[in-house]
Structure formats: C-alpha cells, structure tokens
N, C-alpha and C positions, 0 to 999 in steps of 0.2 A: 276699397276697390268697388264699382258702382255693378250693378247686380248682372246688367248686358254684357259687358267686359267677362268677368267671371264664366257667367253664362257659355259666351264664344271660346276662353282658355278650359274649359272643361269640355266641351265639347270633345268627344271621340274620335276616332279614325272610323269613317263606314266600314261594313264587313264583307269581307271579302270580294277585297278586289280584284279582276281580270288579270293574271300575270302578263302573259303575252298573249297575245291575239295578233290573227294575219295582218290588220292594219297597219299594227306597232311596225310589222316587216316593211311593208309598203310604204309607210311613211315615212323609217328608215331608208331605205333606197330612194325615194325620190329626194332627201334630203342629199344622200350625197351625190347624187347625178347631177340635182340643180349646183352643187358645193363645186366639181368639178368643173363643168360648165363653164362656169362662170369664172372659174380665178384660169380656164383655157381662153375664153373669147375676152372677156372683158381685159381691154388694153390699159385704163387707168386705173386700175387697184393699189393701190398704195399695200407694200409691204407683203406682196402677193403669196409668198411662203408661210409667213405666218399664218396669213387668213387664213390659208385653207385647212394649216397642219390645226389649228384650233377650230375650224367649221366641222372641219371630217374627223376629227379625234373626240369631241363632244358629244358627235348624234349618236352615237351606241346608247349614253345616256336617258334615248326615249323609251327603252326596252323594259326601263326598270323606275317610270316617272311614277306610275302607279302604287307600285308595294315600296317604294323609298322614295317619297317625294321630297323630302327635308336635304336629303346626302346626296339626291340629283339638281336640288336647289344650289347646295354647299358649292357640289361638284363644276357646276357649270359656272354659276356667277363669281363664283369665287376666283375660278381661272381668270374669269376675264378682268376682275378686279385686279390682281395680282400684272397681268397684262398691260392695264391701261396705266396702272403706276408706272409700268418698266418707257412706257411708250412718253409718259410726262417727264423722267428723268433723264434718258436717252435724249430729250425734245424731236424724236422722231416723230413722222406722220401718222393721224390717227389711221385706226383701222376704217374699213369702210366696206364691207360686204354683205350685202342683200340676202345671202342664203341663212343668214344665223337672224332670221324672222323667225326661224323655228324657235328660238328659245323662250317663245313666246308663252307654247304648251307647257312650260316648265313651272312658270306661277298658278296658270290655269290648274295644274294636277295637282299643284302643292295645296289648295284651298278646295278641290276637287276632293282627293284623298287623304291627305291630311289630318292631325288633329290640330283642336284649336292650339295650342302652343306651339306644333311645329309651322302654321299657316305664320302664327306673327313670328315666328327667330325666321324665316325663310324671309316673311315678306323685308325684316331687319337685313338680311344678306344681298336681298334683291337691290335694295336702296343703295349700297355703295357704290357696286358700279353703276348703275343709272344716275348716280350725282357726278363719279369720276367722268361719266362718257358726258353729262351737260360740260361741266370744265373744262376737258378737254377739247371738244368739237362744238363750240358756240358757236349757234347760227342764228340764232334771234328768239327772243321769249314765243314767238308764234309756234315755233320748230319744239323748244321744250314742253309747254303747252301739248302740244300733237301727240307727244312721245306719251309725255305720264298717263295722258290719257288713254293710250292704248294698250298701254299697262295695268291699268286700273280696270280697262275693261276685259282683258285677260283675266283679272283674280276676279271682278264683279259676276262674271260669265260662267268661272267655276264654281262660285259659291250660290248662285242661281241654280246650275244644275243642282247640285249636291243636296240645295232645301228642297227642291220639288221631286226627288229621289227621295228623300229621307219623307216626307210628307204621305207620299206614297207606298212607302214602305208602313208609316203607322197607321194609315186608310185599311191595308191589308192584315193588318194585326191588329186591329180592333173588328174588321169583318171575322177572322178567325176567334175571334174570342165571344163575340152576338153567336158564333156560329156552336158553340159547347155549352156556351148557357142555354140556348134555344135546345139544342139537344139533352142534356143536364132538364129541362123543365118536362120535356116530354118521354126521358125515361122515369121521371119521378111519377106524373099521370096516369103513366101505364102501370108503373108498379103500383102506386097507391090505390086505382082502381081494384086491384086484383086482394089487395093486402086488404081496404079495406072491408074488400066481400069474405075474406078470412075471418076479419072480426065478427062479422053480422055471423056468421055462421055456427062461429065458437060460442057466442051470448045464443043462437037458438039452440044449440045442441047441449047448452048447460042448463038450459029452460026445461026441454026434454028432459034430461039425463036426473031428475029431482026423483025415478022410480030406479032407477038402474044402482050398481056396482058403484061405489067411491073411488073404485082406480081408472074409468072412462071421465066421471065429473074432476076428478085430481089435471088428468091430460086437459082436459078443455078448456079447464081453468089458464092452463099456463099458453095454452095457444092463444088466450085472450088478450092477458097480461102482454105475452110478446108481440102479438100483431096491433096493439093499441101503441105501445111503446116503441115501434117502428113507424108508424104512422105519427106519434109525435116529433120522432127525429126526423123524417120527410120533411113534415109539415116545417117544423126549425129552419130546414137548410133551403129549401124553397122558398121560403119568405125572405133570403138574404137575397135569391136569385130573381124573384119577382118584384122587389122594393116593396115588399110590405103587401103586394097581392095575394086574394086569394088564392088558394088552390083548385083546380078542376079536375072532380075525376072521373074522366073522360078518356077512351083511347084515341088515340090518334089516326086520324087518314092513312089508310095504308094503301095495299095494292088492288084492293075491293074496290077502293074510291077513283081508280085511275079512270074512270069511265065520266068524271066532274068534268076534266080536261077535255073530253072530247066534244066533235062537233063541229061545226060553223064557225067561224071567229066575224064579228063585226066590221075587223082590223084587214080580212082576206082569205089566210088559207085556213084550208080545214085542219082539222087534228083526229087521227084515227090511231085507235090505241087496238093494240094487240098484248094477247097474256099466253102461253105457251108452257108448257111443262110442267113442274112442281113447283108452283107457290104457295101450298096450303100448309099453316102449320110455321110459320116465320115466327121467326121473334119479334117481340115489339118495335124493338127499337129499327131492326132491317126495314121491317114493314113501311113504316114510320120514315124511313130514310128513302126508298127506291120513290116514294111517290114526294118527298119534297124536293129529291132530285129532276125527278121528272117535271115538276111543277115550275122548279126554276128554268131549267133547260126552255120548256114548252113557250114561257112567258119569254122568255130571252129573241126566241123565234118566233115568236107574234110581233115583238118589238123591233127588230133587227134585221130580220131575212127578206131582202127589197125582191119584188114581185115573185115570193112564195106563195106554191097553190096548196102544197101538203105540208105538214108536219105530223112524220109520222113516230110512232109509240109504240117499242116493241119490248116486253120484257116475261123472260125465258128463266126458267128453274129447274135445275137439277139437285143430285142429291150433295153437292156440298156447296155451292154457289145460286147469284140471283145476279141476272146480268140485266142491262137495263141499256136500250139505245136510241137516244130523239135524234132526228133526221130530217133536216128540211129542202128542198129542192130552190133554193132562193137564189140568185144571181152569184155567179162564185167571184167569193171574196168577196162578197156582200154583208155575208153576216157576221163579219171580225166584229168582238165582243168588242163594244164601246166600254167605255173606264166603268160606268156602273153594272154594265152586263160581265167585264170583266171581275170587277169583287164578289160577284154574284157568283159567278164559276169558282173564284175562290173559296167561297161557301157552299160550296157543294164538295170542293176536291178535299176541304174540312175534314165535314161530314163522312166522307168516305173512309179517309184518311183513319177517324177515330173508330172507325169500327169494324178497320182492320182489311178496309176495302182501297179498291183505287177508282179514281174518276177522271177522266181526258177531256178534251174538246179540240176539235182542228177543223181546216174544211173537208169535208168529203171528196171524192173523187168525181171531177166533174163540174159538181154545182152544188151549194148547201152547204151547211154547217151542220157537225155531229158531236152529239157529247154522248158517252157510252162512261157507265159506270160497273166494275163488277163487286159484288159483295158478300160478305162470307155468310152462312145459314146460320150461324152460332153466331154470336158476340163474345170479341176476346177477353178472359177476363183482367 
C-alpha cells in the first residue's frame, strides 16, 4: 500500500466535533419546507408519495451528520439505493425531486468529519446509488459528467476545509509550545542568575571561612557542591531547549521595563503606560510574563488598530494578583486579531494559562481592542 494511501486511511476523526448547533435546526426546516413545497406545487413529480415520505423521513439525518458521518452516509444512501433497485424492478418511473440536493452535505461531512477509512467505505456506499441513479435516468454523458462532478466537489470541499482546520490547528500547537520553551528558557535565566550568585558566594565565604569553625566551612562546602550541581542540570536541560546555545544569565524585562513600550510610535498612536498598586517583589517568572504580555498586545495594536491615537497600558497590583490591561481607541472592529496577531494572543493566553493565570482579548466597548490578563503573585507549583 503506497505511503499517501495509508497516510489518508490512518488518518483520524477531528476532535470534537459541534453536536448540534441552531444551523443544523434551520437547515433542517428549510429542508423540509422546501420538501413539502414542492411535492404541494410541483404537478409533474413522478411518484410524489414516495418522494417526499423519503425527502422528509431522511432530513432528521442532518442533526447527527457531524458525530456519525459514516451511519448518516449508510443511512441515507443506502435507502436510496435499496429504492432505485425497487424503482428498476417495479420498471416504475425514476424519482425526480429537487429538494434531496441536500444530500449533498452528507459526503461533504463524511470527509469533513470523518476518519480516513470511514471517508473511503462511505465514499464506497456513495457510489452505488450514484451508478444506480446514472442507469436508471440516462440523460446523456454531459448530464453524468455534471453530477459526479458535483459530488466530487461536495467531498473535494470537505476535505478542503478539514486540511486548513487541521493546518490551523498545528499552527496553534506549535505557537503553544514556542510559547513554554520561551517561558521554560526564561525561568531557567532567572534561576540560574540567582543560583549562580549562590555559588560565587559559597566559594567566597569558604575563602573566608579558612580562620573560622569546621562546622560553617562543612555547610559552605555543600552549598557549593549543590549550587554547582544545579547549575550543571540547568545548563543540560537548556541546551536541549536552546539547540545547543549558550546560556544567559540575565533576568528578564519585567514590569520595571514597561516604560520601553512607551512613547510616540513612528507607526501613529501613542503608548502610555500606567503601574498602580503593589508590584514590587513579583516573581520572576510573573514579572517576566505581565511585560511579554503587554509587549505582544502593545505590538498587536501598533499593527492592527486602523486610526488609533492611544494605546493605553495599565497594570495594577494587589496582595494576591497582577492585572494587566492594553487598550486602544482604534476604529471598532478594526483591530480583530489578523491570523498572525491571532497566534500571537495564543501566545500570551499560553503564557497565562501556565502560570496559573488567565488572559482575554475582544473589542472594547465602543471602539478598540483590549487584551486584559490577570495573574497570580505566586507561581503554581
């Protein structure tokens, strides 16, 4: 079996898909209003009780095309196969009604939601009666031509969607995962910064300690031993996360730096940063997080918010939280997150996410776009 083949029967079912949604109702009701209609007004329908007890007895089947597309495949085409044999034996007149265009949605879902093996037994199910209905209602190769065709663009159509859903879904799960190693690097910095001034300290205070007591030089000695030997495990596990780069140890921008952002933009609107309450004394990592939030937001909104004069920066600290809110006055409904500004929010609602926080984005009331993040003063463990 050739590796593409494969490839498509191993494919999965997406995850979690929509049960029902108002559509599905809607879509159901207009199917059978148009169903009714028509086998009411239209005078030449051949067989007109059948049609319709098979049009209207069908459509409930769109309710459930999504979480069983294979047994709504089975379901529907199967009927009708079973149908167009009785209708060749009988040599009755084919069926002929326009409202079972819906069964259109049926291959669309199956390759839609689907997995790869139930896409090919459905697409296998599909094909009988679509050869029964050529046999039986021959109207010329132009006419069959027309049909497969809009069949094929029914399953071409789902499986269209389904890859740039699925593409987009791995776009956001490799931004979530830049976004823990990025984090993952600069909790390491900030530790190893601090760890390695442990070591310097324990080699001066054993340099000292050469007049003193053997039980302060015994302690110093092992604070050595252990703060070198964490800084070796650091330094290990960062070099798998950096490919091979060095390490910096350096802290990280925090909420001290938020005043970088501020100012004039080249781009338009200004950026004015406010800081409020208790921020002194954050963790690193918090630190480190409120201002890479803020930095993504701020750039998002230099980018995106059409004829913004402010983007404003406010972030507020109490004694168990650190809230953080960017706000721009830009044309509403102007600054929806474009796809890159959107992974970008992903990367921030990440970030949040891992440390225990939450981070939003919508439009403002009014006019602008606001991403507000709050986050905890502790890091969970």
């Amino acid at each position: 079996m050739s590796t593409p083949l494969r490839s498509f029967l191993d494919e999965p079912r997406p995850s979690a898909p929509p049960v029902r949604v108002w559509r599905d109702w809607a879509l159901l009701a207009l199917v059978v209003v148009a169903g009714v209609l028509e086998g009411v007004l239209r005078e030449d329908m051949p067989l007109r009780e059948l049609s319709m007890v098979l049009t209207l007895g069908l459509a409930p089947l769109l309710l459930w095309r999504r979480t069983h597309p294979l047994a709504v495949v089975a379901a529907a085409f199967g009927t009708v196969a079973v149908v167009d044999l009785g209708v060749i034996v009988a040599d009755a007149p084919t069926l002929d009604i326009y409202s079972m265009l819906y069964f259109l949605v049926f291959p669309y879902a199956l390759f839609r939601w689907g997995s790869g093996r139930e896409a090919v037994a459905g697409l296998a199910i599909i094909l009988v009666p679509a050869v029964l209905s050529l046999v039986v209602s021959w109207t010329g190769l132009g006419d069959a031509i027309g049909g497969v065709a809009v069949l094929l663009a029914a399953v071409a159509l789902g499986w269209a969607v389904r890859s740039q859903r699925g593409a987009q879904e791995r776009r956001i799960e490799q931004m979530k995962s830049e976004e823990r190693v990025l984090l993952a690097r600069e909790l390491h910095d900030t530790v190893a910064h601090h760890v390695s001034a442990i070591a310097v300290q324990a080699q001066a205070g054993r340099a000292l300690a050469a007049t003193s007591p053997s039980a302060p030089l015994e302690a110093l000695q092992v604070i050595e031993v252990e703060a070198t030997r964490t800084l070796a495990e650091m330094r290990a596990m960062v070099r798998v996360l950096r490919n091979e780069a060095p390490a910096a140890y350096a802290p990280q921008p925090g909420v001290a730096d938020l005043d970088r952002l501020a100012g004039a933009s080249p781009a338009g609107p200004r950026v004015e940063i406010t800081v409020s309450g208790d921020v002194a004394a954050l963790p690193a990592a918090i630190d480190a997080a409120v201002f890479r939030i803020a930095q993504e937001a701020v750039t998002n909104a230099l980018r995106h918010a059409r004829n913004a004069t402010l983007v404003d920066v406010r972030v507020a600290g109490d004694a168990s939280t650190v809230s953080l809110v960017v706000r721009d006055d830009g044309d509403p409904g102007a600054a929806d997150p474009a796809p890159d500004a959107g992974f970008g929010l992903t990367g921030m609602v990440e970030r949040a996410l891992l440390l225990g926080g939450v981070c939003e984005a919508g439009p403002s009331p009014g006019r602008g776009w606001t991403v507000s993040a709050t986050l905890p003063r502790q890091v969970p463990a």
